[in-house]
N, C-alpha and C positions, 0 to 999 in steps of 0.2 A: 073367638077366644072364650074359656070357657070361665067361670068366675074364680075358680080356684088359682086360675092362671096369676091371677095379680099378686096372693101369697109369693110364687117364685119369686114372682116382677123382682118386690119387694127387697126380697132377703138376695137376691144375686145384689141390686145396689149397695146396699147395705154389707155386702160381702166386698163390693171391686173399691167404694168410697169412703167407707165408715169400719162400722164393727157389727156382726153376727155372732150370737152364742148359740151354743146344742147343748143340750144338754144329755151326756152322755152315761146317767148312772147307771144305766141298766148293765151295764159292763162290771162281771163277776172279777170279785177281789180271792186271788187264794192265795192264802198265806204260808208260804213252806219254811220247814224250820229245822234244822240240822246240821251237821259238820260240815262245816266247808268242801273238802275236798269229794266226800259221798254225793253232795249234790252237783258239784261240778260232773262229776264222772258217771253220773245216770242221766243228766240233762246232754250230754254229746250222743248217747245211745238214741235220743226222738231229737235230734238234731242233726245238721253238717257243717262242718266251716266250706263246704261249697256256697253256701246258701248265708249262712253268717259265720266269716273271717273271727269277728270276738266273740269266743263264747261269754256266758251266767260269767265266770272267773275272770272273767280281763281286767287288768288293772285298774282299764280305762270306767267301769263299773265297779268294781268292788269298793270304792269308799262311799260309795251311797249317795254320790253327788249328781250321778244323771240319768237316765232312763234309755234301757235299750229295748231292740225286740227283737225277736226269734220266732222260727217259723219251725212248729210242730209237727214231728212227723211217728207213725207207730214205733212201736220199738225194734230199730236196727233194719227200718226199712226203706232208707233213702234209696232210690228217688220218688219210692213208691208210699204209699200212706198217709200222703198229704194229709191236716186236721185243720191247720187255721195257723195264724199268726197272733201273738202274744205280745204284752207288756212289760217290762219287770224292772223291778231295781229294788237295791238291795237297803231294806232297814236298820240294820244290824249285819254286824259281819256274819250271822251263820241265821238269818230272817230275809227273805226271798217275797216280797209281793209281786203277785204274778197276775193282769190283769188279762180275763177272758173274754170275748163274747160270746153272749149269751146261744147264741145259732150253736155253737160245737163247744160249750162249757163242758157238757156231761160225758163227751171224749175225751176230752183232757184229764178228766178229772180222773175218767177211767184207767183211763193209762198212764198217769201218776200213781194212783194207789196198786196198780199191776206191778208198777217200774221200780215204789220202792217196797213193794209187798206189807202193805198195811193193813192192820184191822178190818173191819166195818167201823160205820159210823158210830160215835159214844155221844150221844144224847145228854147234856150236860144240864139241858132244861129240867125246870119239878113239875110243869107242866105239859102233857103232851099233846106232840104236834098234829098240826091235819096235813089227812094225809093228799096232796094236792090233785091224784090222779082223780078225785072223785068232784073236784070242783071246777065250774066254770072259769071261764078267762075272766068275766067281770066281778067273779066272787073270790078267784088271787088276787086281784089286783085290791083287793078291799080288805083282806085279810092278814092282820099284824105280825110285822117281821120280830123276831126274838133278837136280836142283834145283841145283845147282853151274851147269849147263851147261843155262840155257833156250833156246827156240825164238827167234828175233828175224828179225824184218823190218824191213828196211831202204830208205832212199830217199835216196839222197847229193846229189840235184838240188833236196829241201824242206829235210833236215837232221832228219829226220822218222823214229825207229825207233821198234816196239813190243815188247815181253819180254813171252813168256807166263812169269807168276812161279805154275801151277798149282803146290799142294804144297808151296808154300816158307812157308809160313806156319800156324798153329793161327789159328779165328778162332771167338769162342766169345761166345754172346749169352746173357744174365743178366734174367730175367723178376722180379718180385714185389716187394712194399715194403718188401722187408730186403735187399735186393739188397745196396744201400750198405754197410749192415752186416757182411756177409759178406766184403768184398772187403777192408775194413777188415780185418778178422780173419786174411783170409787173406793179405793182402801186407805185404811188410813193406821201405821201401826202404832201398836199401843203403847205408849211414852216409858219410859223409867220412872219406876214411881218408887214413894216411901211404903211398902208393904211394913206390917205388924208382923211382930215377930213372936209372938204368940196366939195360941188357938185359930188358925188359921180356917176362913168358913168355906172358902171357893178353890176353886182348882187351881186358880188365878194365883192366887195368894200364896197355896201351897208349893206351888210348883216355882215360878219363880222367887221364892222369899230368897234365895242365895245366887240366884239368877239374872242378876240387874245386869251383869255388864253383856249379855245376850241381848237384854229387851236396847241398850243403846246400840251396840254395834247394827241391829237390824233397822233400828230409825236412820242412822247414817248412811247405810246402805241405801235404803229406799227412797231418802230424798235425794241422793247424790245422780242416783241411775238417771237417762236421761232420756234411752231407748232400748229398746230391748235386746240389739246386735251388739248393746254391750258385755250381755251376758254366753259365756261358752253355750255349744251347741247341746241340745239337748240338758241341759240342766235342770236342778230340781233344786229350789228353795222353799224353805219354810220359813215360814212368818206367821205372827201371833197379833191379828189387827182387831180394832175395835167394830162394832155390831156393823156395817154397813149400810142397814137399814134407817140410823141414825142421821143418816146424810144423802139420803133420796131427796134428789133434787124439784123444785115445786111442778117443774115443767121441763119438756125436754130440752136437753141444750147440746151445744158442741163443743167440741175444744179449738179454740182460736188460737190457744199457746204453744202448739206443739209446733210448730217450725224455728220459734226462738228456742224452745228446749234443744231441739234435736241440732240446731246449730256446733253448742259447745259439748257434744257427746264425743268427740274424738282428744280432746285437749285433758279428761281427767283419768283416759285408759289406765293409765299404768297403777294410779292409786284406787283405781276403782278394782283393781284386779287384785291388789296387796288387798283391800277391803274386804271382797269376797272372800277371801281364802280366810282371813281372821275369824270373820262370822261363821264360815264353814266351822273351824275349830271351836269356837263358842257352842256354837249351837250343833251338834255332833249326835243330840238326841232332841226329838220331838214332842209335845207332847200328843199329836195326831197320830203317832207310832204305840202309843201305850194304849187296848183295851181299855181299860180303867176309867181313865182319864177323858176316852172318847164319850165313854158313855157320861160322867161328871157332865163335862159341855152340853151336851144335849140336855140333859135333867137339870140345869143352872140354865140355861139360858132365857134372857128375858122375854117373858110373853106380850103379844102383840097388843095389847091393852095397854100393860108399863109404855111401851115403846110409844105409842100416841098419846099418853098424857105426859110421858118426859118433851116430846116435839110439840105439844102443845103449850108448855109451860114458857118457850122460848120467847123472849121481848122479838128477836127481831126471826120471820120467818125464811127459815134454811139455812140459818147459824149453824155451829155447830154444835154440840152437846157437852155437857160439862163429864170430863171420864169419870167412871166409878168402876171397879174391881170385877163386877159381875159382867160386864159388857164383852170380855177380851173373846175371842174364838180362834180356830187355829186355822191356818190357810195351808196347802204344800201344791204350791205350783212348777 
């Protein structure tokens, strides 16, 4: 058995009895943006409903509440042209995230800007880029992503642009049947609070000042849920939780609660599901959805220094933190 062997060992246990993460960012984000119906109707041209029954347009998609996929193929050339298989769901009714990998990104991408005959790329950066053919794999991998300032193709005759959002996102996938559990433990959202209602200094602040009954109906939801089969298939929730760093535990541990949780997950269905659907309408826009505000989080966010001398300030070790405004981050799972 060779020594790498015990890695597997490791992560299959941890996958059949516990919980296993990946982290999967390397998976390109492209953002398509247009009229509804022009997008429907060029997306069936590198698709089939042999292959997928609902298209981009199904109802069962278009309010932005769950995540489907699709399988890419050249333009108008089913069965032939195979590219890859795709992500997507929709931000906005006429805003498409469309998530790639990276193995046949630059296909897709190709044959989207052929499909809705766009530009070249418009360079929106004041500084320019390197150009990557001339760099090593260890001198990309070292060299600063612009994510302020993406790639975009443009077509002012459809109304039709696409944003490469490569980098501007963590995107991380959760294996095992304590998953729920875990996530439980580890997120915690961020309560209703009295924001100031003037000069507002954090995103936090700005963004929720008229927002409060969003930040409650998400704590109600979150402490209600009980498993994860309570929630529809394929679903996507946002949520706006406090640093989780803050509540790294001293040592590893388990959850011992989850068989009395998961006991009374069928007895609160029906109001958990009137719940959902509230929150859905509260919360209808993101802040994880707005540029802006993605990059605000990132440039607000507490440094690893703060964050250990707030954990070290604590009388009793692995309490919790007292909330402050700067802490909040955005989650969309």
């Amino acid at each position: 058995m060779a020594p790498c062997d015990k890695g597997y060992r490791a992560i299959y246990r941890a996958f059949r009895d516990y919980s296993a993460m990946r982290d999967i960012s390397f998976y390109s984000c492209l953002e398509v943006h247009g009229p509804l119906e022009v997008l429907c109707e060029k997306f069936r041209r590198i698709s089939s409903p042999a292959v997928n029954p609902l298209g981009i347009g199904a109802q069962y998609y278009a309010n932005g509440h769950r995540e489907g996929s699709l399988c890419v193929y050249k333009d108008k050339a089913y069965p032939f042209g195979y590219i890859g298989e795709v992500r997507f769901f929709w931000v906005r009714h006429s805003t498409l995230w469309v998530w790639v990998h990276p193995g046949y990104k630059t296909e897709v991408l190709e044959e989207l800007i052929n499909l809705f005959e766009l530009s070249p790329a418009l360079q929106f950066s004041k500084k320019p880029r390197t150009d990557p053919s001339h760099l090593s794999l260890d001198q990309m991998k070292l060299e600063p992503k612009d994510i302020s300032n993406p790639s975009r193709w443009t077509s002012p005759a459809t109304e039709i642009t696409i944003t490469d959002l490569q980098g501007g996102f963590s995107r991380i996938r959760l294996f095992g049947p304590e998953t729920f559990s875990v996530l439980k433990q580890a997120l915690y959202t961020s309560p209703e609070m009295t924001l100031p209602s003037n000069n507002p200094t954090t995103w936090f602040q700005e963004y929720f000042q008229d927002k409060s009954e969003t930040l409650k109906l998400q704590g109600l939801l979150w402490n209600q849920v009980q498993s994860s089969h309570e929630f529809p298939c394929q679903v996507i929730l946002p949520l706006t939780v406090r640093d989780p760093r803050l509540f790294l535990p001293q040592r590893r541990t388990k959850d011992l609660e989850r068989n009395e949780r998961a006991g009374g997950a069928m007895e609160t269905n029906q109001d958990f599901a009137q719940l959902l659907d509230e929150y859905w309408k509260a919360a209808s826009s993101s802040p994880l959805r707005d540029m802006n505000l993605r990059g605000r989080t990132v440039n607000e966010k507490i440094s690893d220094a703060e964050l250990s001398k707030r954990r070290g300030e604590l009388l009793i070790p692995g309490e919790k933190a007292i909330l402050r405004i700067e802490e909040a981050g955005e989650l969309l799972f």
